[in-house]
N, CA, C and O atoms as a Tinker XYZ file with bonds, in Angstrom:
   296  protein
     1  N     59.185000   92.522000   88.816000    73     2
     2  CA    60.447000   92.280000   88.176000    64     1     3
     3  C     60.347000   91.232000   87.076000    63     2     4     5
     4  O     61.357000   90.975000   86.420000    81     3
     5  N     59.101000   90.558000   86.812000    73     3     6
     6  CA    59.845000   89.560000   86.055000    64     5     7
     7  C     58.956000   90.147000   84.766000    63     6     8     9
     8  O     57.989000   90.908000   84.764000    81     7
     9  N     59.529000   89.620000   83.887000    73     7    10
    10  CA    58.913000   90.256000   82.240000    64     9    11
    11  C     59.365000   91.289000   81.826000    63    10    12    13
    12  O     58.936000   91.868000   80.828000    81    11
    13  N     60.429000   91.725000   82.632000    73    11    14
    14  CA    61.191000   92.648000   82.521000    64    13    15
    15  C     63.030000   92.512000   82.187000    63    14    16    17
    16  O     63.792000   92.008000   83.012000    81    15
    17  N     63.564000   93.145000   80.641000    73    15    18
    18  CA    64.814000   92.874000   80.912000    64    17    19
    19  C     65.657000   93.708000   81.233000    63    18    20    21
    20  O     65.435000   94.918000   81.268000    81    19
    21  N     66.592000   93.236000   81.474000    73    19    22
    22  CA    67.784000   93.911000   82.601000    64    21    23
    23  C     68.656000   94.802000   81.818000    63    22    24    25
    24  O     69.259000   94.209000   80.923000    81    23
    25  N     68.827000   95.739000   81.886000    73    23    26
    26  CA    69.926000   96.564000   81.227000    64    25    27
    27  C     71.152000   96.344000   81.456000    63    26    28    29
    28  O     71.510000   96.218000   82.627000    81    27
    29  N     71.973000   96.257000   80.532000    73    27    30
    30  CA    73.757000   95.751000   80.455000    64    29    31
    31  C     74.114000   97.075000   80.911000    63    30    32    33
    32  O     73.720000   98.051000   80.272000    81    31
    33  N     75.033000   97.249000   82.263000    73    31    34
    34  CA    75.393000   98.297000   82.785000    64    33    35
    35  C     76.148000   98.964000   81.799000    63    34    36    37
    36  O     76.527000   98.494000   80.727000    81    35
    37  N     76.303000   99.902000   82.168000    73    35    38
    38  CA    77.444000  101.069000   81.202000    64    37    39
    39  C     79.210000  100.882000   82.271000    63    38    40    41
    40  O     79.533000  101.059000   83.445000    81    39
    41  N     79.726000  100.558000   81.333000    73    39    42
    42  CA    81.683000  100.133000   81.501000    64    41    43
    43  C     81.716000  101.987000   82.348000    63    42    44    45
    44  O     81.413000  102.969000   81.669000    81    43
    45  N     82.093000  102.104000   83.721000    73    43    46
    46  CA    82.336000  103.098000   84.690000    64    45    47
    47  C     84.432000  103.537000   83.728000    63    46    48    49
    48  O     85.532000  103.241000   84.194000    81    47
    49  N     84.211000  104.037000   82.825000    73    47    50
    50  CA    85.949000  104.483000   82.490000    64    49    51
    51  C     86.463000  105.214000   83.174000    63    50    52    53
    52  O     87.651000  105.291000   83.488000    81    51
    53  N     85.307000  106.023000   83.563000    73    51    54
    54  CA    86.257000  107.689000   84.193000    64    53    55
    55  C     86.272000  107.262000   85.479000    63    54    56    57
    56  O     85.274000  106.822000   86.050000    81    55
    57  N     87.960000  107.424000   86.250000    73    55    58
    58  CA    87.736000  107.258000   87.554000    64    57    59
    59  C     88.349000  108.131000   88.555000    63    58    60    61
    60  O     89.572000  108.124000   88.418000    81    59
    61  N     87.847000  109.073000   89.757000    73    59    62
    62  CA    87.940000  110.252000   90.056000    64    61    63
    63  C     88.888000  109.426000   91.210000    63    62    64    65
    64  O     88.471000  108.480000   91.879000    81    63
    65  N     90.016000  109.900000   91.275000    73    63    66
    66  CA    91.078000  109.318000   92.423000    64    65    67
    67  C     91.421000  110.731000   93.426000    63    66    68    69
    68  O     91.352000  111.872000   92.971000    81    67
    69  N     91.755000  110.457000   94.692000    73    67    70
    70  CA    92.116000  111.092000   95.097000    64    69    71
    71  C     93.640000  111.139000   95.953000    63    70    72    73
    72  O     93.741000  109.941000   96.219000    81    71
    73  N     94.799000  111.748000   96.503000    73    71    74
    74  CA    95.622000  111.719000   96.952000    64    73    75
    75  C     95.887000  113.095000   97.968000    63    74    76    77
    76  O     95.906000  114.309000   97.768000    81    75
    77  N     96.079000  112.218000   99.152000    73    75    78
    78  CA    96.319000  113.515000  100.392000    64    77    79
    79  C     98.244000  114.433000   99.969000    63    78    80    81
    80  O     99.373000  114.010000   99.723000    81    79
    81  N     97.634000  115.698000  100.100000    73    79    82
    82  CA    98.927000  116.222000   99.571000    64    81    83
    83  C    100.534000  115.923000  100.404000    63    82    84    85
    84  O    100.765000  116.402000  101.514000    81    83
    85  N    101.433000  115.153000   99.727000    73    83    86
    86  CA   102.962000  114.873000  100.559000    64    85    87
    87  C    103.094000  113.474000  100.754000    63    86    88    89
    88  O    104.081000  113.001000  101.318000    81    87
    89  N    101.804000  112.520000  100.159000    73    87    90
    90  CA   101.211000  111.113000   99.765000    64    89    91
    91  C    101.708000  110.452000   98.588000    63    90    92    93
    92  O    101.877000  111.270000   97.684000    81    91
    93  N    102.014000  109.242000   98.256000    73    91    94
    94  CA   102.669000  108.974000   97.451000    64    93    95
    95  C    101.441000  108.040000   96.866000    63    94    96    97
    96  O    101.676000  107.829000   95.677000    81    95
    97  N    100.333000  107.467000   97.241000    73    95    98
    98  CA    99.289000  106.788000   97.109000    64    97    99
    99  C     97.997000  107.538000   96.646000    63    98   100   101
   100  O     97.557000  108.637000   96.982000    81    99
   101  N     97.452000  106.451000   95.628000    73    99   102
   102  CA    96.155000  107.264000   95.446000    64   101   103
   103  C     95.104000  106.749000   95.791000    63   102   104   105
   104  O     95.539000  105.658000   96.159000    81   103
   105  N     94.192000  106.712000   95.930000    73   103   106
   106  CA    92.942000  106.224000   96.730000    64   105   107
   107  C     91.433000  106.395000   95.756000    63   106   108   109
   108  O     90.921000  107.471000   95.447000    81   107
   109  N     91.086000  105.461000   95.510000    73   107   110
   110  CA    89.906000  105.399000   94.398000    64   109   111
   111  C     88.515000  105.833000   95.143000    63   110   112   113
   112  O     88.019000  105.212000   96.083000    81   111
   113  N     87.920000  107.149000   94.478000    73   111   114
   114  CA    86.905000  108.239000   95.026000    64   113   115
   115  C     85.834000  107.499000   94.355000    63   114   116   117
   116  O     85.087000  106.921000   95.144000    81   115
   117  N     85.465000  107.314000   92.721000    73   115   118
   118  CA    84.042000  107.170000   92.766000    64   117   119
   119  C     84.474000  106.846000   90.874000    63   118   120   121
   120  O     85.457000  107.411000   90.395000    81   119
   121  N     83.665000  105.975000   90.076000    73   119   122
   122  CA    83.613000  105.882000   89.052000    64   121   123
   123  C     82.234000  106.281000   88.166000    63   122   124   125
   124  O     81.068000  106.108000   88.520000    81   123
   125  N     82.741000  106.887000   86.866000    73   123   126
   126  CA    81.552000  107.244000   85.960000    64   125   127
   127  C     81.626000  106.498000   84.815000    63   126   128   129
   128  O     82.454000  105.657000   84.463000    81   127
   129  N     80.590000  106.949000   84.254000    73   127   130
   130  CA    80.633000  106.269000   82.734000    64   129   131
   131  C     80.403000  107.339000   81.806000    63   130   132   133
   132  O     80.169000  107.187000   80.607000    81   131
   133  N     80.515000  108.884000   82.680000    73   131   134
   134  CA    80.538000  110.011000   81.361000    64   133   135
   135  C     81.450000  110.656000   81.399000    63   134   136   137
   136  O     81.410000  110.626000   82.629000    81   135
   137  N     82.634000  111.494000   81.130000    73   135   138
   138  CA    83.666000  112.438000   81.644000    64   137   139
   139  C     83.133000  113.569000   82.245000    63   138   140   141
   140  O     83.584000  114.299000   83.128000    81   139
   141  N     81.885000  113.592000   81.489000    73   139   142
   142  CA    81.179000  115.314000   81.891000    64   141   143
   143  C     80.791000  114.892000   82.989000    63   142   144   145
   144  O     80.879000  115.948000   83.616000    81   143
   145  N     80.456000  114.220000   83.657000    73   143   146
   146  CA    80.164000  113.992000   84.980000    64   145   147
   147  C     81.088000  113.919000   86.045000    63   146   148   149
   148  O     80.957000  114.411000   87.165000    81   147
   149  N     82.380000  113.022000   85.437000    73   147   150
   150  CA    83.315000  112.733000   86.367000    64   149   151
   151  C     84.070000  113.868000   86.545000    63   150   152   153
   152  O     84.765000  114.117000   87.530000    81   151
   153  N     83.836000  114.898000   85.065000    73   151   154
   154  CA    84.717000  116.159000   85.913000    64   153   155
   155  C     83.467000  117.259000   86.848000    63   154   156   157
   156  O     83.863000  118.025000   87.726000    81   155
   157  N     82.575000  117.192000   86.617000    73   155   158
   158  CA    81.791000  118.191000   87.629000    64   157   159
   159  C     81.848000  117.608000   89.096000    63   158   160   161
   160  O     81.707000  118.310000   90.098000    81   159
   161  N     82.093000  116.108000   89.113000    73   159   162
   162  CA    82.127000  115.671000   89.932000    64   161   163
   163  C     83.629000  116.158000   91.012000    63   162   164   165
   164  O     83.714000  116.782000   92.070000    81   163
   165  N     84.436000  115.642000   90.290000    73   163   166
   166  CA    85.688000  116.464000   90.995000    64   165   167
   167  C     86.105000  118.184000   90.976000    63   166   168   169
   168  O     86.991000  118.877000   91.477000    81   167
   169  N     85.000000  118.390000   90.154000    73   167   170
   170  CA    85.130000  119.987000   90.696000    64   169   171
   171  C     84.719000  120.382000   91.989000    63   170   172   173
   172  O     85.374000  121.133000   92.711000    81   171
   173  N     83.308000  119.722000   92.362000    73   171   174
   174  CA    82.786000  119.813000   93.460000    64   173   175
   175  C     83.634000  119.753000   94.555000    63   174   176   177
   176  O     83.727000  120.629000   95.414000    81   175
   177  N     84.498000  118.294000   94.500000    73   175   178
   178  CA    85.136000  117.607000   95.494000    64   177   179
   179  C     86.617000  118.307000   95.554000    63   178   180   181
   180  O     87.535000  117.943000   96.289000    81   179
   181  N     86.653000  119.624000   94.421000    73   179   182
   182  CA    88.212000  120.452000   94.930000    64   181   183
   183  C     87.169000  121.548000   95.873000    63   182   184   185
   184  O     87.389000  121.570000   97.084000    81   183
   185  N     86.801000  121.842000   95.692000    73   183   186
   186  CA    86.009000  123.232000   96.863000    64   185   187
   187  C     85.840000  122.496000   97.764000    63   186   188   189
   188  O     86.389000  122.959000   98.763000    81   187
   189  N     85.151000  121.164000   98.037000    73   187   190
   190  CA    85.027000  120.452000   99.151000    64   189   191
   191  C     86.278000  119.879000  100.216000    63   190   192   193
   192  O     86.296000  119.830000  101.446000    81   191
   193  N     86.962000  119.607000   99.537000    73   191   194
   194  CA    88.042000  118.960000  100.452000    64   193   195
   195  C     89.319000  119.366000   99.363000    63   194   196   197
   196  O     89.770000  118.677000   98.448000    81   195
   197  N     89.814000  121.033000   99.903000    73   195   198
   198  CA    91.023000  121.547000   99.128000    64   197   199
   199  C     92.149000  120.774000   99.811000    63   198   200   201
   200  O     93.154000  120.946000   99.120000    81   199
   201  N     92.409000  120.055000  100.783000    73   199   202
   202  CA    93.770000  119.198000  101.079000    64   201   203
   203  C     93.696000  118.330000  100.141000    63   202   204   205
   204  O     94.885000  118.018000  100.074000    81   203
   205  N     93.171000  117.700000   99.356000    73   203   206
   206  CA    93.646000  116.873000   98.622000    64   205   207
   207  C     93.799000  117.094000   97.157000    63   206   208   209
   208  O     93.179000  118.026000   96.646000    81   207
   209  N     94.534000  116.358000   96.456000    73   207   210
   210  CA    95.024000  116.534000   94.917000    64   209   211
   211  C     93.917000  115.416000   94.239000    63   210   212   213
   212  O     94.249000  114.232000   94.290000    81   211
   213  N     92.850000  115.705000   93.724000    73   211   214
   214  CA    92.289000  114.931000   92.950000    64   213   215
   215  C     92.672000  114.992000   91.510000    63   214   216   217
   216  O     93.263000  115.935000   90.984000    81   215
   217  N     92.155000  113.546000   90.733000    73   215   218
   218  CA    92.795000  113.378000   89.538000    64   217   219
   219  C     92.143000  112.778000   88.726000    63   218   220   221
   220  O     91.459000  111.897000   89.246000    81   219
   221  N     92.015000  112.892000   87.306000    73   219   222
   222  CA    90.755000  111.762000   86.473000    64   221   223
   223  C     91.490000  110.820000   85.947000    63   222   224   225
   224  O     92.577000  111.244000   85.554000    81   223
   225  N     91.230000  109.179000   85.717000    73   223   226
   226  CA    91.747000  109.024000   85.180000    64   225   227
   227  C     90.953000  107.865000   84.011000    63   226   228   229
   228  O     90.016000  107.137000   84.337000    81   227
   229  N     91.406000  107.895000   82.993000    73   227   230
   230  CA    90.245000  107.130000   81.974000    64   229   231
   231  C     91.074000  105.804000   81.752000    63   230   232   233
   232  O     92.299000  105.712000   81.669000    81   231
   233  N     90.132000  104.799000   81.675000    73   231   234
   234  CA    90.550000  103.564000   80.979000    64   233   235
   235  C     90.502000  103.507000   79.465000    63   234   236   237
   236  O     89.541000  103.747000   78.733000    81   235
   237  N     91.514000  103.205000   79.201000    73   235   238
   238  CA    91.951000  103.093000   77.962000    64   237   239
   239  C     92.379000  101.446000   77.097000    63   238   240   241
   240  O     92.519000  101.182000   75.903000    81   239
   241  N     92.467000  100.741000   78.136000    73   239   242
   242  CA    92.563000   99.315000   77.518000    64   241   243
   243  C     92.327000   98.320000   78.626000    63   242   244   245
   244  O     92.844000   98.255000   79.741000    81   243
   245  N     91.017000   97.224000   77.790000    73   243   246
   246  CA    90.517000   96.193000   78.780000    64   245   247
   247  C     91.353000   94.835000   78.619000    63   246   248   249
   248  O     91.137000   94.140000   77.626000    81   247
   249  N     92.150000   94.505000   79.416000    73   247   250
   250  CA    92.979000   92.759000   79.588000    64   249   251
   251  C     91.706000   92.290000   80.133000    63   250   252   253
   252  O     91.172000   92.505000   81.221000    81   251
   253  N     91.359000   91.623000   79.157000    73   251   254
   254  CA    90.006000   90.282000   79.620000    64   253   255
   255  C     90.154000   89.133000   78.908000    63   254   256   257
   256  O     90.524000   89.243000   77.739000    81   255
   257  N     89.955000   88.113000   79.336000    73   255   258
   258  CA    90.168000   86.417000   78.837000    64   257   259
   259  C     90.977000   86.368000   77.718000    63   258   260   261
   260  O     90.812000   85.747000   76.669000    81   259
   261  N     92.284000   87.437000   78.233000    73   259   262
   262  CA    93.847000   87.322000   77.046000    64   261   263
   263  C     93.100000   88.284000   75.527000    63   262   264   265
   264  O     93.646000   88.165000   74.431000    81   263
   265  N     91.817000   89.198000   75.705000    73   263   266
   266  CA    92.088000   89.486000   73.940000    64   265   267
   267  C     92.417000   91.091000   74.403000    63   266   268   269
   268  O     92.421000   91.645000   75.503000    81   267
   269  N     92.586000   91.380000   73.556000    73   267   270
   270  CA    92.899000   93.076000   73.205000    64   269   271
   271  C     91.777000   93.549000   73.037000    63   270   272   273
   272  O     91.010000   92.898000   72.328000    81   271
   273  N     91.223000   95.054000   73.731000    73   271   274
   274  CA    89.959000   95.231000   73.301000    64   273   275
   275  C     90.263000   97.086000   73.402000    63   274   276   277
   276  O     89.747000   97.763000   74.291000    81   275
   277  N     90.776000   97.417000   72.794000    73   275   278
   278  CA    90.897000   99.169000   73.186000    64   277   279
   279  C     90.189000  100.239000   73.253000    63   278   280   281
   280  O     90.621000  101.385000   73.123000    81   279
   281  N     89.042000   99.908000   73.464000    73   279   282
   282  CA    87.893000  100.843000   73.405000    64   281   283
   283  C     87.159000  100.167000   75.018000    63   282   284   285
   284  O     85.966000   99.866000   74.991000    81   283
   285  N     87.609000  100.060000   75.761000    73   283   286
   286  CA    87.042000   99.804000   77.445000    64   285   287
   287  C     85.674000   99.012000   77.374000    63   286   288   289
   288  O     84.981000   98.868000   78.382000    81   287
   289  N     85.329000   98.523000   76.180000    73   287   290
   290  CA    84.092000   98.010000   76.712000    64   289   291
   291  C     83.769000   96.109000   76.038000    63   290   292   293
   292  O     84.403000   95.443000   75.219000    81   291
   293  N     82.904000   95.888000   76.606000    73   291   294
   294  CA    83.247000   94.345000   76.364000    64   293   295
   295  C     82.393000   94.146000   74.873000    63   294   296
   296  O     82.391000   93.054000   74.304000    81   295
């Protein structure tokens, strides 16, 4: 490990939520950092578990140390 540098993670935007159907709550499934992923991902997870209503949802604006930043990433 050492002499080695660390890669700055990738900002997770896409986030695959899920909600049991007649539920008023949503429940956080799994985050990506590609859409194309986060939707194959919840395609999977509608054939897998058809009781629930899954949903994508993207971040669109970061509140961090008070500035405006509209593109999700630091």
């Amino acid at each position: 490990m050492f002499g080695t540098t660390v890669k700055t993670e990738e900002v997770k935007r896409y986030i695959i939520m899920k909600r049991y159907k007649g539920n008023t709550h949503f429940y956080t499934e799994r985050g990506f950092d590609s859409i194309t992923d986060a939707d194959s991902y919840a395609t999977l997870l509608r054939k897998q578990e058809p009781d629930y209503i899954w949903a994508l949802f993207e971040q669109s604006k970061v509140y961090a140390n008070g500035k405006d930043n509209n593109d999700g990433k630091k």
